[in-house]
C-alpha positions in Angstrom: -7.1 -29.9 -1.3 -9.0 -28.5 -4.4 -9.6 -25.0 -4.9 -12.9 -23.6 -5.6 -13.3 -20.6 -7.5 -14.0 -19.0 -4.4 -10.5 -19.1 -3.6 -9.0 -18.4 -6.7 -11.6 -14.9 -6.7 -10.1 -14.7 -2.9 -6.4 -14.8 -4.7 -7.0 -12.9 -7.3 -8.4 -10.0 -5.1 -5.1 -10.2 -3.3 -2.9 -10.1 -5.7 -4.4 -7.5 -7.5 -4.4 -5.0 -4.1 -0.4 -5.9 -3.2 0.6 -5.2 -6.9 -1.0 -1.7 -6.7 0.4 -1.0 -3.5 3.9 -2.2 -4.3 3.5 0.1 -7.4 2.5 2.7 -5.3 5.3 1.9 -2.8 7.9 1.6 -5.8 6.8 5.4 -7.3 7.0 6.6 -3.8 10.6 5.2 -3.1 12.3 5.7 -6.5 10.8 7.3 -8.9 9.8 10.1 -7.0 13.3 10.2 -4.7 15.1 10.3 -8.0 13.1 13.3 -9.7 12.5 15.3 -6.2 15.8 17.8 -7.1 13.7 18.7 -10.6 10.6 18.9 -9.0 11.7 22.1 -6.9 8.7 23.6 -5.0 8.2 24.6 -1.7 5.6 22.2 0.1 4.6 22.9 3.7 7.4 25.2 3.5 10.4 22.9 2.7 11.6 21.7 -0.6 10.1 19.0 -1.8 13.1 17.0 -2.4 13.7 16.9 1.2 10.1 16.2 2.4 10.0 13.2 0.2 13.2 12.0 1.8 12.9 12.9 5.4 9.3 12.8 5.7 6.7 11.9 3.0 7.7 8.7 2.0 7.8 7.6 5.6 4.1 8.5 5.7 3.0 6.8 2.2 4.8 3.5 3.8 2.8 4.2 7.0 -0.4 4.6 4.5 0.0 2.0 2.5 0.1 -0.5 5.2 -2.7 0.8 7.2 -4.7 0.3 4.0 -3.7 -3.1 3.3 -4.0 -4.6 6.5 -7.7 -2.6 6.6 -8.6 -4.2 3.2 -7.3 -7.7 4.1 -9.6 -7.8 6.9 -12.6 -6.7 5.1 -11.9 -9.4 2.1 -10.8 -12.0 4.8 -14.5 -11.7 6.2 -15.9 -11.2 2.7 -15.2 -14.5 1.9 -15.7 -16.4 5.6 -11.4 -16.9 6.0 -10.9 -14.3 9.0 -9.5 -15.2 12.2 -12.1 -14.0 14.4 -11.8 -12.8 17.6 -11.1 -14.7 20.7 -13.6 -15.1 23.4 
C-alpha cells in the first residue's frame, strides 16, 4: 500500500502530539519528583513535594490521557480514519 501525503500529514500530526505529551509526562514524573524537596511551598495546604508524589502527578497522567484520546478522535475524523459508531 502507498502512502499519500495525507497519511504522512495524519503521522506527522501524531507523532508530534505523543512527543509533547511524553515530554509533558516525563517533566511531571522526574524532573519535577526529583526537584519537589527544593521547591518547598505550601500548595493547597500541603508541601509540594508530597502533592506531586501522592497526588498531582496522578492527575497530570489522568490529564494527559484524557487529552490524547480527545485529540485522536478529532484528527481520526479530520482525516476520514475514525471508527465510527455502531448502529
Amino acid at each position: 500500500m502507498q502512502l499519500t501525503d495525507k497519511h504522512h500529514e495524519y503521522w506527522s500530526k501524531n507523532l508530534k502530539i505523543t512527543s509533547i505529551l511524553l515530554s509533558i509526562w516525563f517533566v511531571a514524573t522526574f524532573v519535577v519528583g526529583y526537584f519537589a524537596r527544593e521547591l518547598s511551598f505550601n500548595f493547597f495546604g500541603w508541601p509540594f513535594s508530597f502533592y506531586m508524589a501522592a497526588q498531582g502527578s496522578l492527575v497530570i497522567y489522568v490529564v494527559i490521557i484524557w487529552y490524547y484520546a480527545r485529540y485522536m478522535n478529532a484528527l481520526d475524523v479530520e482525516y476520514d480514519v475514525h471508527e465510527g459508531e455502531d448502529d
